[in-house]
N, C-alpha and C positions, 0 to 999 in steps of 0.2 A: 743590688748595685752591680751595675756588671765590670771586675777587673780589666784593667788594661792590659794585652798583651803585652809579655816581658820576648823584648824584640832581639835580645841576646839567646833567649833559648829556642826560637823559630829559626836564626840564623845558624844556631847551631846545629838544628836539625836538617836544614836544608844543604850543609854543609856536609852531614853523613850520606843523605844520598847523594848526591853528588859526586862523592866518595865512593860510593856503590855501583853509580852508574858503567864503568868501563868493565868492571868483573861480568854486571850482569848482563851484558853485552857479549864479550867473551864466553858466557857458557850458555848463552841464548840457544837450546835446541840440544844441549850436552845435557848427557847423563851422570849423574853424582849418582855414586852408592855410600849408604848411610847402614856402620854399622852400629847396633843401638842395643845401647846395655850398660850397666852398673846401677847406679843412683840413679840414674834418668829412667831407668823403668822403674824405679820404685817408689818413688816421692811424686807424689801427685801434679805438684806446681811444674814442678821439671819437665815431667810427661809431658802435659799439658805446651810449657812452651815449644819441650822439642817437634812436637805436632805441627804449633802454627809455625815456626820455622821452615817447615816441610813443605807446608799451605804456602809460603809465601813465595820458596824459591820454584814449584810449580807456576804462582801465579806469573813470574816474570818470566815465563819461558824454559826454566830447566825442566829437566826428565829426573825424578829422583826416585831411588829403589833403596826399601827401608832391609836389611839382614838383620834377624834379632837372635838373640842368647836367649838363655832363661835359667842360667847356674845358679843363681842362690834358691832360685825355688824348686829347682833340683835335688838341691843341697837338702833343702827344709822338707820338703815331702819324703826323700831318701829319708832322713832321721825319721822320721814320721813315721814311717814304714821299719825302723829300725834295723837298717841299712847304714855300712858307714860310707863315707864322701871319701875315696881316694884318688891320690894324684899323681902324675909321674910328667915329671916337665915339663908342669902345668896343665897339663890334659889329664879329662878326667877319664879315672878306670871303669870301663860300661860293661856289667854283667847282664844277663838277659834281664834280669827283674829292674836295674836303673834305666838299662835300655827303655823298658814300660812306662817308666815313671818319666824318664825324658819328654818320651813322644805326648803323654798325655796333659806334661807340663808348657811344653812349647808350644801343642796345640791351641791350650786356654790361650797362654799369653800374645799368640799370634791373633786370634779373632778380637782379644781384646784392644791390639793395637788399632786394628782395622775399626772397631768401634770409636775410639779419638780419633783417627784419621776424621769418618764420615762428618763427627761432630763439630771439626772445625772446616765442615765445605768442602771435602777432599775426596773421592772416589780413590776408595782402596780396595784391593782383594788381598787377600789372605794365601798362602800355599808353600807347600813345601818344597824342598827338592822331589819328593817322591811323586808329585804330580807332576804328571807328562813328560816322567823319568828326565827330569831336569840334572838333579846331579848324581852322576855314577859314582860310583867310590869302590877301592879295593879295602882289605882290611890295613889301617896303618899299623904297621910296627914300629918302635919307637929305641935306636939302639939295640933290634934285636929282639926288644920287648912288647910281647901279645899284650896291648891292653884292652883286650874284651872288643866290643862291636863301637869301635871309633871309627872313621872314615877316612881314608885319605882319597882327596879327588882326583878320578882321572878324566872326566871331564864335563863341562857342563853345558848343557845344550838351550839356548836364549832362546828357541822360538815361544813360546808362552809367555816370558816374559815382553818379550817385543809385540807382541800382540798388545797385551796388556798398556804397555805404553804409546802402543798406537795407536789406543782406543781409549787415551784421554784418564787410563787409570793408572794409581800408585803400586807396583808391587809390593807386598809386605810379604818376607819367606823367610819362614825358619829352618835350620840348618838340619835336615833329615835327610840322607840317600840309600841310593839303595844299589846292590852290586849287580855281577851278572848274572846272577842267582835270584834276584830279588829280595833276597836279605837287606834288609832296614839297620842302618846304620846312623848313630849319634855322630856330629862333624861340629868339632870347633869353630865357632861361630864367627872369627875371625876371618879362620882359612876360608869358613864358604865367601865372607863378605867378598877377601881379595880374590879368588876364584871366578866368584859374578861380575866382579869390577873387569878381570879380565877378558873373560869371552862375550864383554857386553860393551869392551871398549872406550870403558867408563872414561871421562874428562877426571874426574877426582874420587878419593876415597877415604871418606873421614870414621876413621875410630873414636865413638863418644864412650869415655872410659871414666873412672873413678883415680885420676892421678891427673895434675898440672898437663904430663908430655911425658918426655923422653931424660931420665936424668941418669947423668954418668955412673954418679952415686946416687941411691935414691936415701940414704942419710943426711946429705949434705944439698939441701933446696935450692944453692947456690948453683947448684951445677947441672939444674935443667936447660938442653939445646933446643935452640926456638925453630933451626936449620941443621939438616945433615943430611950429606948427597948418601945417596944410597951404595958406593962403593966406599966411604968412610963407614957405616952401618954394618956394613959384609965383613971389615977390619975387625968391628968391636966382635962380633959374633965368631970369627973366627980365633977370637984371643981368650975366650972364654971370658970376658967382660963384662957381659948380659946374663942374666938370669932367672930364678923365678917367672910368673906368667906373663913379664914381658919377654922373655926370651919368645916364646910362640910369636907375638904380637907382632916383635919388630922383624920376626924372617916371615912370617906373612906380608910386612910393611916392602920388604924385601922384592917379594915375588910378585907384587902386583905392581910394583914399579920396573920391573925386571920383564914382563910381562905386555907390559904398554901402558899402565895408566900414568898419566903423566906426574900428578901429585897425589902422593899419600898426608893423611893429617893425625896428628893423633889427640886427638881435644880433650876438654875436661868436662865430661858430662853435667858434674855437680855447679857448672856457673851456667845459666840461666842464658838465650840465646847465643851459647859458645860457638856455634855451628856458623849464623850469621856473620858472629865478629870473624870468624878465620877466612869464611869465603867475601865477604864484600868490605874488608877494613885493609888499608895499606900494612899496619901493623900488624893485623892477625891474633894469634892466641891460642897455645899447644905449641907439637913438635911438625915442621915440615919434611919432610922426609921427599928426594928427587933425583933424578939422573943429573951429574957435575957438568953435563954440558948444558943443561936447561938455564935459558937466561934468565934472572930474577928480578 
């Protein structure tokens, strides 16, 4: 027996896209950079949605460039290796032998991304900064403090990606540079995200992370911001307000909005198309992060 269509949940759905329609309009031919990491690389289902996700905002037109991490399997291989995980302001400390363990950790998880890409329809390539010396890096200091072969970028050069994009594929790259010396360098996978979002002139830049957004206090659940211009952000950072590994996050949040990208996102990887609902829902979901003259 065949049901009859329940004519409230086609309405409803015709009403999302609909909903949809003016965003994907607006970033018709605009590049989104997708930093990708926490739960979403780890949990199968998640993967899997943030993929077609990726598949879809291609399909209507956008250009989307996937940055990935790969810190907990850092983390887990370090031990492995019986190595400890250390940290200083949220960045981690890279001795030559974590340095090893990075590159050969980010490497698996970068082809392996590229492999979901393929499988839901998507023409991805895989690469690092250190291909076609994309990203340069000096050694960062931190406070003064050497922490081992971390990167700070001095600048990153788009022509292979824009190839890439030109030619109908996803870039997928993980966060590896190398300086003037050619020394390989581990880069917080945030900084490379806003770094690429900026010399690639990105329309948006969404952080998929393992937290709601942005919260004043992160005790008090009550007090996550769904909005904050980014010279209010510059405040909290300068009052020592932020800290732990969002402190990194949100002065990356910082400079790529300071930089040109117009909106920063900071989403919740662990709910399942997070990414759609912030780009094509009036409502959104996460923290927006933007210049106080941008109109909303």
């Amino acid at each position: 027996m065949v049901e009859k269509a329940d004519f409230n949940e086609i309405e409803y759905k015709a009403n999302v896209l609909i909903e949809a329609l003016p965003y994907i309009q607006e970033l018709n031919g605009k590049i989104v950079v997708i930093k990708y990491g926490g739960s979403a690389m780890v949990d199968d289902l998640l993967k899997e949605n943030v993929m077609k996700d990726v598949a879809l905002l291609k399909s209507v037109g956008i250009k989307p460039v996937i940055v990935h991490g790969g810190g907990n399997e850092i983390s887990r291989w370090s031990k492995y290796r019986g190595l400890e995980s250390e940290f200083y302001k949220g960045l981690r400390v890279t001795d030559t032998e974590t340095m090893e363990i990075a590159e050969m950790v980010l490497g698996s998880v970068n082809k392996g991304l590229v492999s979901y890409m393929e499988s839901v329809g998507v023409k991805a390539v895989g690469l690092s900064g250190k291909d076609g010396f994309t990203i340069k890096v000096n050694r960062k200091l931190v406070d003064g403090k050497d922490i081992g072969f971390v990167g700070d970028i001095e600048s990153v050069n788009t022509d292979l990606i824009s190839i890439l994009l030109d030619n109908d594929y996803v870039p997928v790259i993980c966060p590896i540079g190398l300086d003037e010396n050619y020394q390989m360098y581990n880069i917080n996978a945030d900084e490379a995200a806003a770094g690429i979002a900026v010399a690639l002139g990105a329309e948006k830049l969404g952080f998929l992370t393992d937290t709601e957004g942005f919260y004043l206090d992160f005790e008090d659940k009550s007090s996550l911001i769904s909005r904050i211009s980014v010279e209010e952000a510059e405040k909290l950072v300068e009052e020592g307000r932020i800290e732990g590994g969002m402190l990194p996050k949100i002065q990356n949040c910082i400079s790529a909005v300071n930089g040109g990208v117009k909106r920063v996102h900071i989403l919740d990887g662990r709910k399942s198309h997070s990414l759609l609902l912030e780009i094509f829902t009036n409502q959104g979901i996460g923290t927006l992060i933007y210049k106080s003259e941008e109109i909303l």
